[in-house]
C-alpha positions, 0 to 999 in steps of 0.5 A, spaced: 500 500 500 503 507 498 502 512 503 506 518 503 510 520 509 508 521 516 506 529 518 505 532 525 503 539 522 496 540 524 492 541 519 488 549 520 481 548 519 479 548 511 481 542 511 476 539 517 471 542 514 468 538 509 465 531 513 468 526 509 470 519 512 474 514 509 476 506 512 482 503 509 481 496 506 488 494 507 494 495 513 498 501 511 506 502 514 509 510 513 516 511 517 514 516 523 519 521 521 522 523 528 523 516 531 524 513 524 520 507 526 516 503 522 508 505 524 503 501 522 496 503 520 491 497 522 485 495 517 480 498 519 482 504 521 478 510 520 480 517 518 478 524 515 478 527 508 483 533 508 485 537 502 490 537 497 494 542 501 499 543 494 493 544 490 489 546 494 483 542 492 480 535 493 485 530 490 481 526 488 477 532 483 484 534 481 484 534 474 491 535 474 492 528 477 488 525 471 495 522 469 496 520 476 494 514 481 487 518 484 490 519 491 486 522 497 489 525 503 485 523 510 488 523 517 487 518 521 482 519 528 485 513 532 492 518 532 491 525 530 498 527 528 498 522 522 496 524 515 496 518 509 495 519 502 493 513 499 489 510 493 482 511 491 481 504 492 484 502 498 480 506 502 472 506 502 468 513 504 462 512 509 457 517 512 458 520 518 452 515 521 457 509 520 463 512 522 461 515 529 458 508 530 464 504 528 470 508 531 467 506 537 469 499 537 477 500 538 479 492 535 481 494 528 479 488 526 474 487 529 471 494 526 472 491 519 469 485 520 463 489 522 463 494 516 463 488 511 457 485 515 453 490 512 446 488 515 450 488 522 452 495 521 445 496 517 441 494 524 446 498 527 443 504 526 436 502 528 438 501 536 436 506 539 434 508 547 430 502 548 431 497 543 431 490 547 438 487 545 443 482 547 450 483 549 457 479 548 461 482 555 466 477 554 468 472 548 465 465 548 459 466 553 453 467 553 450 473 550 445 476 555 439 480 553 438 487 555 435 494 554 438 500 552 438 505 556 443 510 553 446 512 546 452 516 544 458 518 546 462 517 552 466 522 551 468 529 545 476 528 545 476 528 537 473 531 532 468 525 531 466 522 537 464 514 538 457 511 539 457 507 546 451 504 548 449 503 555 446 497 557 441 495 562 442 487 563 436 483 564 434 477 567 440 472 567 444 478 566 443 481 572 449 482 577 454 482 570 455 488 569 460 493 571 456 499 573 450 503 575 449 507 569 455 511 571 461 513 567 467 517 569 464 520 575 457 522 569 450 519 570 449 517 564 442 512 565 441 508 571 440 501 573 442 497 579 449 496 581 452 492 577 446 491 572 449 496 567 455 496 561 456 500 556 459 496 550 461 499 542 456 496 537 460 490 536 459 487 543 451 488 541 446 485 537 438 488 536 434 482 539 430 478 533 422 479 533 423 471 533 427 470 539 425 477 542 421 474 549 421 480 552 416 485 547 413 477 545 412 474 551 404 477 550 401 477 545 399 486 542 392 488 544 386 486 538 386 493 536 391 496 533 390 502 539 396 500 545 393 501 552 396 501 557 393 497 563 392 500 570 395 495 576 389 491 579 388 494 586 390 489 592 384 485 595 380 486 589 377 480 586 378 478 580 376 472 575 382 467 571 379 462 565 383 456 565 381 451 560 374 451 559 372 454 566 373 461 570 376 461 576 376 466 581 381 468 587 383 475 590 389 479 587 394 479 593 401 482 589 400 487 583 407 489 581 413 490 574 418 485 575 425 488 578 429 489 572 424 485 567 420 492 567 418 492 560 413 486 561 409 490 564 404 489 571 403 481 573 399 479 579 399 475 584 392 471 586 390 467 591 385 462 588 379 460 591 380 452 589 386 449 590 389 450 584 396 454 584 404 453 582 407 460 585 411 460 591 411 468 591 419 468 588 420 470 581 427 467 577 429 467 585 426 474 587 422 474 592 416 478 590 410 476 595 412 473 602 403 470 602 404 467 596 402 458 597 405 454 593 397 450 593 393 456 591 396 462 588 398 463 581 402 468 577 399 471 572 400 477 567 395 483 568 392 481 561 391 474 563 385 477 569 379 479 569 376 483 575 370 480 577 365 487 576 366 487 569 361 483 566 362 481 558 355 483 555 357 491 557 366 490 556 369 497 552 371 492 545 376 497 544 379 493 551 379 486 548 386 482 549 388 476 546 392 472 551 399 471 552 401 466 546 406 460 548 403 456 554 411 454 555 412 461 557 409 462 564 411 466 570 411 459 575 416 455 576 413 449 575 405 447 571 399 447 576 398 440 581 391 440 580 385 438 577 384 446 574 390 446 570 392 451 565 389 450 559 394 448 553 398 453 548 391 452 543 386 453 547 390 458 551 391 462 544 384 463 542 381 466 550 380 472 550 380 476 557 376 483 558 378 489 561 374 496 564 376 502 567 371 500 574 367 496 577 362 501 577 356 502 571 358 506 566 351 511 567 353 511 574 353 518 578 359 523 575 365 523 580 369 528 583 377 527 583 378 520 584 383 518 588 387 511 589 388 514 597 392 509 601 394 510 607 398 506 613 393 503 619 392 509 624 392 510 631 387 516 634 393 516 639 398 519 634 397 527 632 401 525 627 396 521 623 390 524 625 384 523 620 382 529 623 387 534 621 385 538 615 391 537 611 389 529 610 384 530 603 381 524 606 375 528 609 370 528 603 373 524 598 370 520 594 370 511 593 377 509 589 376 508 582 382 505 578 384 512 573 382 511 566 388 507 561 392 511 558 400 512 555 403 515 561 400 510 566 406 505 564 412 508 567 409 514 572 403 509 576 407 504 579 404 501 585 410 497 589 406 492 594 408 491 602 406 485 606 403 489 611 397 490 612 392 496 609 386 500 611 382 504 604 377 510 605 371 507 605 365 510 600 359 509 605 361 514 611 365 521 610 371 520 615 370 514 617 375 507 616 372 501 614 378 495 615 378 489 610 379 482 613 382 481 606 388 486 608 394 483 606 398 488 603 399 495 602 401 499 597 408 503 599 406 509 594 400 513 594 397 512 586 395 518 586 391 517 577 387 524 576 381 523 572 381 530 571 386 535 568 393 534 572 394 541 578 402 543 577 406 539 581 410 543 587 417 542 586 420 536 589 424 539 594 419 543 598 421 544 604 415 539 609 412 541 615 413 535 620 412 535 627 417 530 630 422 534 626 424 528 621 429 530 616 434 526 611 438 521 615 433 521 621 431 514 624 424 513 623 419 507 624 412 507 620 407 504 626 404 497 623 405 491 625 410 488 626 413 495 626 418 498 619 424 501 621 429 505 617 433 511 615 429 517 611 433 518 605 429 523 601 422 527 603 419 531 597 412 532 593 414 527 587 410 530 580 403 529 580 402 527 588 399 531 592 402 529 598 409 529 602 412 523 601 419 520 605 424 515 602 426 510 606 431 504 607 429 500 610 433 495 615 431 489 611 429 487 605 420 487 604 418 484 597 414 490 593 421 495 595 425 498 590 432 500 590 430 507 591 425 509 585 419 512 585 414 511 579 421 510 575 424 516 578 430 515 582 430 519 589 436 515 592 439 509 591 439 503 596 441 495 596 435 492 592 428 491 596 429 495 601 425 503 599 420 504 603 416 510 599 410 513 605 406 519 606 411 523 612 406 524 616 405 516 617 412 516 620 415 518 627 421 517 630 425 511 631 421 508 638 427 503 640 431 510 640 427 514 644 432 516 649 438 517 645 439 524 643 441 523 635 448 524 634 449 529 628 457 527 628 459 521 627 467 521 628 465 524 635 460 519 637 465 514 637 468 516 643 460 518 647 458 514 652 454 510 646 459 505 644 461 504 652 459 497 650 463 495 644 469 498 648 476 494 647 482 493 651 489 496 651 495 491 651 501 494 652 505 487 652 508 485 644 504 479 642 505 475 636 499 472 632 496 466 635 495 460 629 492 453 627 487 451 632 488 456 638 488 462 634 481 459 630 478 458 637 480 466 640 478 470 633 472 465 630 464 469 631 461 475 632 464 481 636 470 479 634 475 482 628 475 490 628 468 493 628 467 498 622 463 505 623 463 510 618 466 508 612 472 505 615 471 498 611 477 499 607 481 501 614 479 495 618 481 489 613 487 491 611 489 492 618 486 485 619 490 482 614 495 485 615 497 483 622 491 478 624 495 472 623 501 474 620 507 477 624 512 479 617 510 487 619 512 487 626 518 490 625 514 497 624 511 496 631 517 496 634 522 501 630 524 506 636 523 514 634 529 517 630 530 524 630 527 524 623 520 522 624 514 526 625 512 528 632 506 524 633 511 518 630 511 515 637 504 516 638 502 513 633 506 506 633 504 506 640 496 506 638 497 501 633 501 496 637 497 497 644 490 498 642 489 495 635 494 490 633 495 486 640 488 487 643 486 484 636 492 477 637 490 476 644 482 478 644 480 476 638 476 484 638 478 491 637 473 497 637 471 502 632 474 509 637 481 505 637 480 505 629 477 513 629 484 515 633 488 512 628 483 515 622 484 521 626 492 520 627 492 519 618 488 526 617 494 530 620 498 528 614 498 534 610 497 530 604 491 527 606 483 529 607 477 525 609 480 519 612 475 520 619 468 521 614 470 519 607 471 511 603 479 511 601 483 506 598 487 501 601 493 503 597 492 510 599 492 508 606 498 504 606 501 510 603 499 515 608 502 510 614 507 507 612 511 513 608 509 519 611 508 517 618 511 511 620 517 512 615 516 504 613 522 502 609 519 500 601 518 493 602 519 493 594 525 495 590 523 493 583 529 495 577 526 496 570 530 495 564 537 496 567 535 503 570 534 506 577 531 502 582 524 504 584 521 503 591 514 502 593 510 498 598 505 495 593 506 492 586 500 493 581 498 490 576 499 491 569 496 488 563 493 487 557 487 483 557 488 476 554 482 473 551 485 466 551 486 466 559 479 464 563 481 463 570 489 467 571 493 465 577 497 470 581 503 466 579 501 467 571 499 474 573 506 477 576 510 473 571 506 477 565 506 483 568 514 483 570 516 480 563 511 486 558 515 491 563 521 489 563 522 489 571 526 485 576 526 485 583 532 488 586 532 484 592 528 479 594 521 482 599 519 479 605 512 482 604 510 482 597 503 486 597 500 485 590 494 489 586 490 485 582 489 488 574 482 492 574 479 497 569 479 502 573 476 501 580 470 497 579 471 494 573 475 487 574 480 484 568 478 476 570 472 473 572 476 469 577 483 469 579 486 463 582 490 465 588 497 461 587 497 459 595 504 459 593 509 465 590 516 462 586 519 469 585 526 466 583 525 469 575 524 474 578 529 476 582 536 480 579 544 478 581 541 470 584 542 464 580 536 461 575 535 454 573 535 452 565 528 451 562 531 445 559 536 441 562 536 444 570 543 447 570 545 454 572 542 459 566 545 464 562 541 468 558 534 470 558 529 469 552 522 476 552 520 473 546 520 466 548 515 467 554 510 466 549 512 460 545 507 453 548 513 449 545 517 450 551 514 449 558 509 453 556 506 459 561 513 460 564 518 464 564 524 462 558 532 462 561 537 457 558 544 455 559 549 457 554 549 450 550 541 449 550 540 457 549 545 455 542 539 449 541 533 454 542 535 459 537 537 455 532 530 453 530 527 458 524 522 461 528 526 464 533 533 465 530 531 473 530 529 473 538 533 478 542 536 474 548 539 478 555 544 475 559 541 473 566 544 477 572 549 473 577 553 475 583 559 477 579 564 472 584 559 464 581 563 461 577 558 456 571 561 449 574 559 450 581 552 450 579 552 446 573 550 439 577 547 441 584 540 443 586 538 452 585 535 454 591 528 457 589 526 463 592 518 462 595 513 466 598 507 464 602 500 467 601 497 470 607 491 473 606 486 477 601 483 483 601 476 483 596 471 488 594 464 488 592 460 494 591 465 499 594 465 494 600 471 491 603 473 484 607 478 479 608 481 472 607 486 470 612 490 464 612 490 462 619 493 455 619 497 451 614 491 446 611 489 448 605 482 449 609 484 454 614 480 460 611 477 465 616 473 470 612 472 478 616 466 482 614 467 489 619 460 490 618 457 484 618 451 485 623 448 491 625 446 493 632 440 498 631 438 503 625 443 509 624 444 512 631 447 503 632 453 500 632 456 495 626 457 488 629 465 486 626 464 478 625 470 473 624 467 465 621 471 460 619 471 458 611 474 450 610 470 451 603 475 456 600 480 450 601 477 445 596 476 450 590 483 452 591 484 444 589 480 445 583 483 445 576 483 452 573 480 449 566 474 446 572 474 453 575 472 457 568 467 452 567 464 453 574 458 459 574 461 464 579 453 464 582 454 457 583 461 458 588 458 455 596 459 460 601 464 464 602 469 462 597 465 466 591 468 473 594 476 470 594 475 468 587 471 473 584 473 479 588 480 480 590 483 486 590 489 485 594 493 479 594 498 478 601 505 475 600 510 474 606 517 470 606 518 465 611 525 466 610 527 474 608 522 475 614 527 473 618 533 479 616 527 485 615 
């Protein structure tokens, strides 16, 4: 292919102006001209037509050029400061459409695999927000569907942008993800953590009409017109046909399905006879806590007529077909008993009705109603009076669901609770009517308008509340058993009357959501546990009513409220406590480093640390030298009295020890936001080792013959291998020495590992294999190395071999002088580069050509992981392959928010046979399918912890 030569002159705006674009159909190499190396340019690549800067017009419309091979003139978008002049025909010209989508997948390849595939690129075009889709997160698994929930660029750093699209997972998909619809500190969509991607066309493909389950699971409406069907009311009766019979039962769950949205509503019913399969769980969600295996069916809201509407007076506009397919139902299993669902025939010729009201059409005209719902309320509570005028229960009138209409799918969600509700009643103005069918209660108000919609107030309208409830306040709604949580959000959503308060809730309730309401995020929270309810329903915390709130809680640490979670001062050096007498000490809950506020990163690395291993002693007793800071000895003496040794001999250490050491950390110049803020382990590390305790740098690393570098931790760098399933450690450290060119200087006494991450929540690896055992002996300068071939003392070393499969595959490649010889003479590698391996200058080859090379190894000793922004610990207490114990500094919580977290310390002997596994065996397991504890240590890991049972001797 020619080109010309590479330019760095920026091109000035006429030629930028004309938005042509071209993809080369062909590799292209151009000589860059101040390194005079060889560039290549991949096919695929994508670049901007400029003009012909001699001619001053377009090349390929030159006249002049007629003589000539037609030429033009594109800069490539991939690296702005290369200019090409190429033939014609060895470039394609593409609209501006397509090269924003292509330019966005960075595999050149693949981008031109894409290109050529034109019906791809075609449908391509047609994704769009809420297209369903599937996604290819990583090569050779499966695809997982989705709905799209973003569309364009995550970033302007080019003349022209790529297309990404962002993905909310679904189903099966749930849990893959990387993100909650965040990008670079953006909010871009929301979804569940975890629950969201954003991948370039070529990880996506449009969902196919034929295999599209999510729009075809339910047949469209007879009419063409699309009416969106209001949620039944809870307790409500209704009628279901199964085969030739109608069946009747009581609706007690009517909600979307979490992350299955697009279905629409599906109900819950508590059938009169016995005949059921649901038992209350949805693809393992737990929907509804009344639901009887015997009785209750799930079904879709069309499948389920209310008993008031008669067929001889049903809107023929409402008529629905039944879903087809009678393979694809909600339950886990087919009805038992007699009454079962009929068959996909008989199923598919049903057709299901549907009005507005059990009321007669000619009924009396209505004032604004109200779908009013409110939690059972006590005359003794001023705060739910039904006196109080401002309630708009005095005069209103019986409920009537709002009429259907294209809004009521995202903005009339009604999120059911398994506690019990009470509804204003049509025959007494203020008056109560308890239902003995009350067996749910809607957690949000539907507040359907049949007249014209007021404006709604602003959201963050400051609310009037006479128990002083605000954000963050403690609060209880009164039911029974009572509902506990922290307010999260108070305001008037649009289109509500009333001020509401978002809770989270202690524990999850089936109907909760993550904290969105009505589609619109107010807060976010674990899933099932927002509480949407009128603010006037709720009162402060009763378990707290003695306890003034504590509005500072770097403070409340050293109140007279964590007087019983206190811990002890140990002035006495201890060395960890191992095998079955350390088991027995550390094992259960209040045992570990209590967590508060934010400090889970802080408390298991410090576990890990020091819980069971004894490598960093030295930093605990190093006397003061005139160089240290002031707070120096105060510090260690924190660190060794009240925290490490209390910790080896109790088995507890308490949250005020860990806020003084916080407190100790902030004083540092360079560091903020250690006694309120979520930090990094690294970054903590930092802080104490080199800047207050002046540890010296457990890691001297030298890079290509250069000056040696000193840190306290290694992470790892690396391009993502596609043809690894499951890493080990071992292979990760060697990959990462061997592509930077690193050796260590001298062999560590404690090596801190970090794993490779896109970023801070994206992992690299599905699964990491902890290697329990570290040879780090190819990886150390100035020491003697075994030949690859024949065991003798090697000589040179070999980069370009560490790939080749024929030779001890996967492992670091040095030789001795005659098998090097023998190596290079193969064709294939006769234009390697090899190095001479360092050696201590006085060890002469014989001495070593016949007797055994002493291995440099290092033990593992704990693992620190992460899971949504959530730090615990793995520590190895005992030689066994099972002596696994697993920390969690917030395992349990004492109280709502003005308690205590509850440190918990459990054994894990599961770890140990996974550990045994093959690494072909731990690839093919489903990560969700990983008993116990073990899933986090091979999922999770953030930190792997290595010390030398030897060099720990001399450091």
């Amino acid at each position: 292919m020619t080109s010309g030569l590479w330019s760095q002159e920026k091109a000035t705006s006429p030629y930028w102006e004309e938005r042509i674009f071209y993809l080369l159909l062909q590799e292209c190499s151009i000589i860059d001209k101040q390194t005079q190396k060889l560039l290549k340019i991949p096919k695929g690549s994508i670049g901007q037509f400029i003009q012909d800067r001699s001619s001053g017009g377009h090349i390929r419309n030159n006249p002049s050029s007629k003589s000539k091979k037609l030429q033009i003139g594109i800069k490539i978008l991939e690296q702005p400061h290369v200019v090409l002049y190429v033939d014609e025909k060895e470039v394609v010209d593409i609209d501006e459409k397509r090269a924003e989508l292509l330019l966005a997948i960075t595999n050149c390849e693949e981008r031109y695999s894409i290109f050529k595939s034109r019906s791809r690129l075609r449908k391509g075009l047609h994704i769009d927000v809420g297209s369903p889709v599937k996604v290819q997160l990583r090569s050779g698994e499966e695809k997982y569907p989705g709905i799209v929930r973003f569309r364009g660029p995550l970033m302007q750093e080019r003349s022209l942008s790529g297309i990404f699209f962002g993905v909310e997972l679904l189903e099966e998909g749930r849990g893959q993800g990387f993100t909650d619809g965040q990008y670079q500190g953006k909010q871009l969509f929301r979804c569940d953590e975890d629950c969201g991607v954003f991948v370039a066309l070529d990880k996506l493909e449009l969902m196919e009409d034929d295999d599209n389950e999510l729009e075809n699971d339910y047949a469209a409406p007879v009419d063409s017109m699309q009416v969106d069907l209001p949620p039944l009311e809870l307790n409500s009766r209704v009628s279901v046909k199964i085969g030739k019979n109608i069946e009747y039962g009581t609706v007690i769950f009517c909600d979307v399905i979490p992350g299955n949205e697009s279905l629409g509503y599906v109900v819950g019913v508590d059938m009169d006879n016995p005949i059921g399969n649901w038992d209350g769980r949805y693809n393992g969600q737990q929907l509804c806590s009344f639901a009887s295996v015997e009785s209750t069916l799930l079904l879709h809201i069309n499948d389920v007529i209310p008993e008031a509407v008669s067929q001889d007076r049903r809107p023929p506009k409402l008529a629905y077909t039944s879903r087809g397919g009678g393979d694809k139902t909600f339950g886990h299993s087919k009805p038992k008993s007699t009454g079962a669902l009929s068959d996909p025939g008989n199923r598919n010729r049903t057709e299901f009705f549907y009005a507005l009201n059990g009321s007669s059409v000619d009924s009396q005209a209505q004032p604004k109603s109200k779908n009013t719902w409110y939690i059972d309320e006590v005359a003794e509570d001023s705060a739910k009076s039904l006196n109080d005028s401002s309630s708009g229960f005095g005069n209103s009138s019986p409920p009537l669901q709002p009429a259907p209409s294209n809004s009521l799918s995202s903005e009339n969600r009604f999120h059911s609770l398994p506690f019990s509700l009470t509804k204003m009643s049509s025959t007494t103005n203020s008056s109560i009517s308890h239902s003995p069918l009350s067996l749910s209660v809607q957690s949000v108000i539907g507040e359907g308008t049949s007249g014209p919609t007021q404006e709604s107030p602003p959201a963050t309208v400051a609310p009037i509340n006479m128990h002083g409830l605000e954000a963050g306040s403690l609060a209880e709604v009164k039911e029974n058993p009572p509902f506990y949580g922290v307010i999260r959000w108070i305001g008037q959503p649009p289109g509500v009357n009333e001020v509401l308060a978002g809770l989270e809730l202690e524990d999850e309730c089936a109907g909760c959501t993550d904290g969105t309401f009505k589609g619109t995020r107010y807060f976010t929270c674990a899933p099932k546990k927002a509480l949407f309810v009128k603010l006037k329903s709720c009162r402060p915390d009763s378990r707290f009513a003695s306890l003034q709130p504590v509005s500072n809680q770097i403070e409340r640490c050293n109140s007279l409220a964590f007087g019983g979670y206190l811990s002890e001062v140990v002035e006495e050096n201890t060395p960890p406590k191992m095998e079955k007498e350390g088991l027995e000490t550390m094992i259960g809950k209040k045992k570990g480093i209590q967590g508060h506020y934010n400090s889970c990163y802080l408390d298991s690395t410090l576990f890990c640390l020091f819980a069971f291993s004894s490598v960093l002693d030295t930093v605990l007793l190093r006397p003061k030298e005139k160089n240290d800071v002031e707070y120096y000895s105060e510090t260690q003496e924190l660190l060794r009295t009240e925290i490490v040794n209390p910790l080896r001999i109790y088995g507890y250490v308490c949250a005020t020890k860990i806020m003084k050491l916080r407190k100790v950390l902030e004083k540092v110049e360079a560091a903020s936001g250690f006694t309120s803020e979520e930090k990094d382990p690294e970054e903590f590390l930092n802080i104490l080792f080199h800047h207050i305790l002046r540890v010296e740098p457990l890691l001297k690393i030298r890079s290509a013959g250069q000056k040696v570098q000193d840190c306290y931790f290694y992470q790892i760098f690396m391009d993502k291998n596609e043809k690894v399933g499951v890493p080990t450690i071992q292979q990760l450290l060697e990959w990462s020495f061997i592509n930077s060119n690193l050796k260590f200087a001298e062999a560590p006494s404690c090596l801190i590992i970090q794993m490779p991450r896109f970023g801070k929540d994206f992992k690299m690896f599905n699964k990491i294999f902890p290697s329990l055992e570290l040879n780090i002996t190819d990886l150390l300068e100035d020491t003697p190395r075994q030949c690859r071939i024949c065991g003798g003392l090697a000589m040179y070393e070999c980069r370009e071999c560490y790939e080749d499969s024929d030779i001890s595959s996967g492992k670091i490649k040095q030789f001795c002088k005659t098998c090097n010889t023998q190596v290079h003479l193969h064709p294939k590698r006769q234009s390697h580069k090899f190095n001479p391996v360092s050696l201590p200058k006085d060890l002469p080859d014989w001495d070593w050509r016949h007797s055994c090379i002493p291995c440099q190894k290092m033990d593992l000793f704990a693992v620190l992981c992460i899971e949504t922004s959530h730090y615990v610990a793995f520590v190895k207490y005992g030689k066994e392959d099972s002596s696994w114990l697993f920390f969690d500094s917030m395992a349990d919580r004492d109280g709502g928010q003005n308690g205590f977290n509850i440190p918990q310390v459990t054994p894990c002997p599961e770890v140990g046979e996974y550990l045994k596994m093959s690494l072909d065996e731990l690839h093919s397991l489903d990560s969700r399918r990983i008993q116990g504890c073990a899933r986090r240590l091979l999922c999770d890991a953030y930190m792997c912890m290595y010390q030398s049972p030897t060099m720990s001797l001399y450091k």
